[in-house]
C-alpha positions in Angstrom: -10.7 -115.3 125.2 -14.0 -114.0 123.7 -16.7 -112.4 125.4 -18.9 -115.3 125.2 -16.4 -117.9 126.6 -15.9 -115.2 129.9 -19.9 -114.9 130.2 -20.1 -119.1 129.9 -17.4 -119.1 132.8 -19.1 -116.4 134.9 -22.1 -118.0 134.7 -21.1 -121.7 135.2 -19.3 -120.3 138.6 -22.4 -118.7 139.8 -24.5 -121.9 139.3 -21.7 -123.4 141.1 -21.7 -121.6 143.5 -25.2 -121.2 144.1 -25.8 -125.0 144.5 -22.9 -125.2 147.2 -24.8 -122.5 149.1 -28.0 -124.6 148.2 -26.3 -128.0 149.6 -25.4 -126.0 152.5 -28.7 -124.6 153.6 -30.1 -128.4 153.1 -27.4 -130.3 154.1 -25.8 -128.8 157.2 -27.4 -130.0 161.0 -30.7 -127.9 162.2 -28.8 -127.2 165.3 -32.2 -128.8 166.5 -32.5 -132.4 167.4 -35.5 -132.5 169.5 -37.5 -131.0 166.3 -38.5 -133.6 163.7 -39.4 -131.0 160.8 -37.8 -128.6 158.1 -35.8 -125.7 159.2 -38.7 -123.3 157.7 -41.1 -124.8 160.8 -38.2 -124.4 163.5 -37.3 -120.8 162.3 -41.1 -120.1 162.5 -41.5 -121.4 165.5 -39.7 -118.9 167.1 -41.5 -116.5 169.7 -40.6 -112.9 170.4 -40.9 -113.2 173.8 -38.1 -116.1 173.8 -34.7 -113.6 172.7 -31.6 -115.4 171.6 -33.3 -118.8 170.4 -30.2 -120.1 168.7 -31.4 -122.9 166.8 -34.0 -120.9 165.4 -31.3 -118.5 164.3 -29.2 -121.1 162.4 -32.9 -122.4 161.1 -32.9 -118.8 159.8 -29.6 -118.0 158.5 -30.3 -121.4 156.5 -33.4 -119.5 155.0 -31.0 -116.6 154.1 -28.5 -118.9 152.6 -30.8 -121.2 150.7 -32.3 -117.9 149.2 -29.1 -116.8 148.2 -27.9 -120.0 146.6 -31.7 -120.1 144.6 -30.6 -116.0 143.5 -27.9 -117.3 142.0 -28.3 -120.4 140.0 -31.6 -118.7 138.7 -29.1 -116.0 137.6 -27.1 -118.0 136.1 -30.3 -119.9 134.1 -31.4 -116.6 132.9 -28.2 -115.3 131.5 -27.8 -118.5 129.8 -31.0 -118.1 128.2 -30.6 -114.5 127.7 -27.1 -115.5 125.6 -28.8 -118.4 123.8 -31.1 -115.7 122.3 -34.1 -117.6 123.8 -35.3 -113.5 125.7 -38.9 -114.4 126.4 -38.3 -117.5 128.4 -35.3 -115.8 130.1 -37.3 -113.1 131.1 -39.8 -115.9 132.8 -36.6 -116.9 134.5 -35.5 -113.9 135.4 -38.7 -113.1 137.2 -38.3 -116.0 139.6 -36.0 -114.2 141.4 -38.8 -112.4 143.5 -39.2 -115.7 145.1 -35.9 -116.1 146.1 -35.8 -112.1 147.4 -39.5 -113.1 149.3 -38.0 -116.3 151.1 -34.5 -113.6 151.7 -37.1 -111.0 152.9 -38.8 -114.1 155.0 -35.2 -115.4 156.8 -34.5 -112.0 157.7 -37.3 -112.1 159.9 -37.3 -115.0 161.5 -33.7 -114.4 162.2 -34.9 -110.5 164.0 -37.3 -112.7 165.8 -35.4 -115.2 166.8 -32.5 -112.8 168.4 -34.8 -110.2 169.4 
């Protein structure tokens, strides 16, 4: 195999991968029933002065993994751009990624506040 057929089948596992982890995060049970809203409003809800507020943990860990999966497949955009010789728009790409690191940055604190 070629160089390029290796970077098509890295980069076609990553998006893969990322949209399981994406389906995951949306898919799977709040952990929540009595809450009728997204798992950003239950993670947020959570109160420092309530420790060990499980649904709000799984709420957050959903964050993490959603922000993972969104890492990924916009990795695996950008490197496909990057290859096609298309540099300026895969650069735009690229620099979506701080919104996937932001909503990391954001699940790692509701999950601190929900167990702490």
């Amino acid at each position: 195999m070629n160089r390029g057929q290796d970077i098509k089948k890295l980069t076609g596992g990553l998006f893969l991968a990322g949209l399981c982890l994406l389906g995951l995060a949306f898919f799977a049970p709040d952990a929540a029933h009595r809450h009728n809203g997204s798992f950003f409003k239950i993670a947020a809800a959570s109160s420092w002065r309530r420790p060990f507020n499980l649904s709000a943990a799984w709420c957050s860990l959903k964050i993490i993994l959603s922000s993972i999966g969104l890492f990924m497949v916009i990795e695996s955009l950008g490197s496909i751009l990057a290859r096609l010789k298309l540099l300026d728009l895969a650069k735009a790409v690229f620099s979506l990624q701080l919104l996937s690191v932001l909503f990391f940055l954001m699940g790692g604190y509701y999950l601190m506040k929900a167990l702490l």
